[in-house]
ZALONU-666802 format. One line per 10 residues: their letters; for each residue x, y, z of N, C-alpha, C. Coordinates in Angstrom, 3 decimals. Layout:
BEGIN
a> X/Y/Z/X/Y/Z/X/Y/Z; ...
***
This chain:
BEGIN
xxxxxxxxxx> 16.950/-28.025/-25.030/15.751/-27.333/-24.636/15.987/-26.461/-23.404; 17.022/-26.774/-22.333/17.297/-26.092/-21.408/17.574/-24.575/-21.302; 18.530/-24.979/-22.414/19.414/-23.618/-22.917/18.184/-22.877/-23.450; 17.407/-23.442/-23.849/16.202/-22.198/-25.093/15.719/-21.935/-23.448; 15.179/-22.241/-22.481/14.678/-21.802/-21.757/15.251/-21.037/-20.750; 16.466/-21.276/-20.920/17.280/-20.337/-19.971/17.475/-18.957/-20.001; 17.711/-19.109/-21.715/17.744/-17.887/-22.599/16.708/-17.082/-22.303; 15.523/-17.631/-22.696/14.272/-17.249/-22.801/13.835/-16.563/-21.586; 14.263/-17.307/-20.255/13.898/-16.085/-18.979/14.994/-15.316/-18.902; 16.218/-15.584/-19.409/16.569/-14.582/-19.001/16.624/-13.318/-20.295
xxxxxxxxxx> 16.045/-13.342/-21.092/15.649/-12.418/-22.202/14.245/-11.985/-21.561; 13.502/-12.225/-20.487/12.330/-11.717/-20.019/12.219/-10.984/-19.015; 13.624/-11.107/-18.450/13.967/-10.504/-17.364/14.878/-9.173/-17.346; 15.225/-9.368/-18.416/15.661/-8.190/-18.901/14.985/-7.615/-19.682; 14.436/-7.756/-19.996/12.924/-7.079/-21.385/12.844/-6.188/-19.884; 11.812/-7.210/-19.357/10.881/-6.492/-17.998/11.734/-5.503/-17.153; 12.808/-5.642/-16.909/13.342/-4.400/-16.084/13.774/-3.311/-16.991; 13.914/-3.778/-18.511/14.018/-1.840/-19.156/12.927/-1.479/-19.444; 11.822/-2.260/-19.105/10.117/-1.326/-19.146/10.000/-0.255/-17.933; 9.474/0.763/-18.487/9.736/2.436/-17.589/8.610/1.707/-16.605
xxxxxxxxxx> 8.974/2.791/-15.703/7.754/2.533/-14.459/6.866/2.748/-14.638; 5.799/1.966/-14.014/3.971/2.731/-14.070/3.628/4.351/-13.673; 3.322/4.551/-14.708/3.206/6.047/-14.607/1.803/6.189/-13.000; 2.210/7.267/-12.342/1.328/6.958/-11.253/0.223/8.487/-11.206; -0.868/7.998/-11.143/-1.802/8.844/-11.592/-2.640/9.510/-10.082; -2.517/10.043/-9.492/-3.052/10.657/-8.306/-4.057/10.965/-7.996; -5.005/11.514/-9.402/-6.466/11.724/-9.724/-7.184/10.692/-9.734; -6.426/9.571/-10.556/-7.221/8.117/-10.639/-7.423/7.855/-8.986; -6.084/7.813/-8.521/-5.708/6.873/-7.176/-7.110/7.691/-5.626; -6.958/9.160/-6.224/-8.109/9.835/-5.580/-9.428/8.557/-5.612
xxxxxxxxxx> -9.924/8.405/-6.866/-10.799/7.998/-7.476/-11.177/6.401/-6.492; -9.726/5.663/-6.539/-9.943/4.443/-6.012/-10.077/4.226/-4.182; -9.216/5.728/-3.856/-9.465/5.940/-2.620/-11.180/5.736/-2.231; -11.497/6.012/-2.725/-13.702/6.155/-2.386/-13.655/5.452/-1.629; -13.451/3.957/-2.313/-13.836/2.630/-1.380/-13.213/2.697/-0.183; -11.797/3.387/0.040/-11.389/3.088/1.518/-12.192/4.367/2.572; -12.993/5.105/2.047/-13.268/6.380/2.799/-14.921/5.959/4.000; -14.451/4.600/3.672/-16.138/3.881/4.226/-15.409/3.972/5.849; -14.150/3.750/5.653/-13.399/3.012/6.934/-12.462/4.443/7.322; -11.858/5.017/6.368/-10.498/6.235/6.443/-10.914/7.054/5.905
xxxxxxxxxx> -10.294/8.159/6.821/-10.140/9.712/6.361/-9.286/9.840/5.859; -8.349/10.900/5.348/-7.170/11.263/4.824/-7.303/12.784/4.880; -7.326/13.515/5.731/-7.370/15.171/6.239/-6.696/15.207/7.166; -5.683/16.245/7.030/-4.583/16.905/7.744/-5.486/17.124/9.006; -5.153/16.415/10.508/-5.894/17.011/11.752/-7.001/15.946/12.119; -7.534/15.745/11.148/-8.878/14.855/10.755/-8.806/13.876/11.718; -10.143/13.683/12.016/-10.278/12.577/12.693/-10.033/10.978/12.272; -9.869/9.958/13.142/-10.083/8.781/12.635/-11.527/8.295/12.768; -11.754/7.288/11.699/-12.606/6.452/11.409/-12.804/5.130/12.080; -13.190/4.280/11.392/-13.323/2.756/11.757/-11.716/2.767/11.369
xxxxxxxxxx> -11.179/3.435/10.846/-9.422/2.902/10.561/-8.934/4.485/10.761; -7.586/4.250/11.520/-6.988/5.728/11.030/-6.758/6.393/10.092; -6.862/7.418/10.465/-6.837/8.642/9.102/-5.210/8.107/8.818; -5.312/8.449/7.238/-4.340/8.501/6.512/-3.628/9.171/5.826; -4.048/10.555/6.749/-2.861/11.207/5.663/-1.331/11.891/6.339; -0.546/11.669/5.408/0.627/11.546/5.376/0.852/10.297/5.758; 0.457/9.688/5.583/0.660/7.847/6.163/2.260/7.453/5.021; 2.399/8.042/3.802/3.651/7.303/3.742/4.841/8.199/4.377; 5.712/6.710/4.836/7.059/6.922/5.198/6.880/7.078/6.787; 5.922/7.084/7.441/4.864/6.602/8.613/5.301/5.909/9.116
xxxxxxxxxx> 5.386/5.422/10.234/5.928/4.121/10.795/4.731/4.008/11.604; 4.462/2.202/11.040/2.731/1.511/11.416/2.351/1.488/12.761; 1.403/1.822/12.750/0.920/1.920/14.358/1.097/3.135/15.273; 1.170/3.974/14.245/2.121/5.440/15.265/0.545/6.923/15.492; -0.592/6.235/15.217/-1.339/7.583/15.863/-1.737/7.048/17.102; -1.555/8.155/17.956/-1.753/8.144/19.044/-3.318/7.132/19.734; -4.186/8.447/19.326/-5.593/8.188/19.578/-6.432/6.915/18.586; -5.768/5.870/17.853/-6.468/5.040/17.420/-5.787/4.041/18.218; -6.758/3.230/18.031/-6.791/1.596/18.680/-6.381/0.239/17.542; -5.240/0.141/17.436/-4.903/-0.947/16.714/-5.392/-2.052/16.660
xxxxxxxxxx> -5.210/-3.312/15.689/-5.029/-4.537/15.850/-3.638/-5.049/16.943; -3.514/-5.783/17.577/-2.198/-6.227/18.015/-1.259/-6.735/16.914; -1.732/-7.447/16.043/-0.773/-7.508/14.506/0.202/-6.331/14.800; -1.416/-5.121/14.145/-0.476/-3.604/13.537/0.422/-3.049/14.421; 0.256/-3.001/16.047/0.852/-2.626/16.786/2.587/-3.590/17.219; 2.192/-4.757/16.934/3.666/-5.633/17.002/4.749/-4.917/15.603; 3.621/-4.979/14.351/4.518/-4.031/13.369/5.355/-2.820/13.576; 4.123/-1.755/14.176/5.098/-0.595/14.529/5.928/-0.709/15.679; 5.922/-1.996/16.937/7.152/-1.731/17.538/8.180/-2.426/17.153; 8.060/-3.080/15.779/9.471/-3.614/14.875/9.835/-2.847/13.583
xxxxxxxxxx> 9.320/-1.246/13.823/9.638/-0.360/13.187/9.408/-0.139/11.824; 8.085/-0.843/11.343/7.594/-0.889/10.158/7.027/0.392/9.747; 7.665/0.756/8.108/7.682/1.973/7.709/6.980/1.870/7.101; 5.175/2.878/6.377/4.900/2.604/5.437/5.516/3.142/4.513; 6.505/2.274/3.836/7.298/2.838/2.375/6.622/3.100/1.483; 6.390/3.061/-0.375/6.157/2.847/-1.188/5.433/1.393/-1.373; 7.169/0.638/-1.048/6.837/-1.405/-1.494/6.225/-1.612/-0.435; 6.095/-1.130/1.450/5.308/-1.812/1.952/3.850/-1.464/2.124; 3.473/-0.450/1.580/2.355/-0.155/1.326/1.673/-0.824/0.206; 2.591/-1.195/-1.190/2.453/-1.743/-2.304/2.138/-3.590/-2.219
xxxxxxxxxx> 2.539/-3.957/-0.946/2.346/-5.064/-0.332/1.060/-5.166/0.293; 1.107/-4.599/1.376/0.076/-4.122/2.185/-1.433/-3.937/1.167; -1.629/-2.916/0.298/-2.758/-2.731/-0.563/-3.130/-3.750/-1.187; -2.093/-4.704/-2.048/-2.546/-6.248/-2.644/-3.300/-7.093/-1.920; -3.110/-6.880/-0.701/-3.045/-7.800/-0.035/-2.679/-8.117/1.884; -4.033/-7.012/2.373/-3.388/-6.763/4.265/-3.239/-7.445/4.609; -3.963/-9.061/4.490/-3.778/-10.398/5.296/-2.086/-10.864/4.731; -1.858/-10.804/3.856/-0.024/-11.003/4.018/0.640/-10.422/4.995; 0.598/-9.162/5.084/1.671/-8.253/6.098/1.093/-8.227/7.187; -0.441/-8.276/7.484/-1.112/-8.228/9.173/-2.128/-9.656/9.417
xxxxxxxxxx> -1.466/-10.582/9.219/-2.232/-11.586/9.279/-3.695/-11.772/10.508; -3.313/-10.934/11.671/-4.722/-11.022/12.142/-4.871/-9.528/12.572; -4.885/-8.819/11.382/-5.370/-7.435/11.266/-6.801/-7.403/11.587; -7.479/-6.005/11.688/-8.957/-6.216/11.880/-9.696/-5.530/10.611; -8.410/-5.164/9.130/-9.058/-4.255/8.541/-9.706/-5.674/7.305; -10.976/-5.469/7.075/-11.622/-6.036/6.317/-11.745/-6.277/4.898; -10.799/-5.277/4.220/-10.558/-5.302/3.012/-9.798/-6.353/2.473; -9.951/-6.835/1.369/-9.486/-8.030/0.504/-7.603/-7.336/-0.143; -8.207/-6.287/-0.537/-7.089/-6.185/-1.528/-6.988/-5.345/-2.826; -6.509/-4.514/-3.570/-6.555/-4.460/-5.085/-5.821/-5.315/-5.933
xxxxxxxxxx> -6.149/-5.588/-7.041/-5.714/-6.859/-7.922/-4.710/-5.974/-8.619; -5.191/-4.832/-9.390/-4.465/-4.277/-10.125/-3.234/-3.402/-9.882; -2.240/-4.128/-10.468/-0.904/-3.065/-9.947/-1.029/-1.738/-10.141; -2.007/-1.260/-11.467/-1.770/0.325/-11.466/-2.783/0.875/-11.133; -3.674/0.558/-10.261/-4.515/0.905/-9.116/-4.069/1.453/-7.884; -2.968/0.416/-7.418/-2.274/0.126/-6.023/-1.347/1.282/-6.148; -0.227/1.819/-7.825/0.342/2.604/-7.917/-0.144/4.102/-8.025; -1.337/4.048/-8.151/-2.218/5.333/-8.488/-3.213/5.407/-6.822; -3.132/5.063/-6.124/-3.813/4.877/-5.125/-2.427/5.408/-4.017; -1.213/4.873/-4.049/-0.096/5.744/-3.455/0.243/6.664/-3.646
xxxxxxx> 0.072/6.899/-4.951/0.260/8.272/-5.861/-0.474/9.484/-4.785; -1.529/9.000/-4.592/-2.482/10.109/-4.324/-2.575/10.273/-2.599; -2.131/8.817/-2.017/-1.815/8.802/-0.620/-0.373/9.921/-0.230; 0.477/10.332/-1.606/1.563/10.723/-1.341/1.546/12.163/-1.450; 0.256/12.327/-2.253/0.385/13.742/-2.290/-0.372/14.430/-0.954; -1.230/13.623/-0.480/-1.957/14.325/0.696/-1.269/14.087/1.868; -0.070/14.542/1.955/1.042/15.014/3.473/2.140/14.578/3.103
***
């Protein structure tokens, strides 16, 4: 029985990594942005909100606008040189209380992976 199960993940694990990537949709990710626009801007210049503006935020390193007022979390992040990448943003969106455990941003999270991928999508095109 071992062997069938051994097989078996590892026939799943290889299935799953020749599945193409989530196609990432920018219009949608616009779409899911709404909910964060209670708290963030995302305009070139733009002011901040209850959260800093976000645009060009990827590839960013956390904690880096000047004129906003961090959590101490976010600010210990950016002076250990935390980049928002792709995956740590892809982290971060699931889920802020993982990566900023006593962050002050109030949001829970998105559940859906191709939300989170369509939601960067569209963070990537604006800067």
């Amino acid at each position: 029985m071992r062997h069938i199960s051994a097989f078996a993940f590892a026939f799943a694990v290889a299935t799953a990594s020749a599945l193409p990537a989530q196609a990432q949709d920018a219009a949608a990710g616009q779409r899911i942005f709404n909910q964060c626009r209670a708290c963030h801007v995302i305009d070139n210049n733009g002011r901040n909100g209850v959260g800093p503006n976000l645009h060009g935020v990827v590839g960013r390193r956390a904690a880096s606008i000047e004129s906003f007022r961090y959590s101490a979390n976010m600010r210990q992040l950016g002076e250990q040189n935390h980049v928002w990448t792709e995956d740590n943003l892809r982290a971060y969106l699931a889920n802020p209380k993982a990566v900023v455990p006593q962050g002050s941003m109030a949001f829970p999270g998105l559940r859906d992976p191709q939300q989170i991928t369509d939601v960067i999508a569209y963070l990537k095109s604006q800067g």
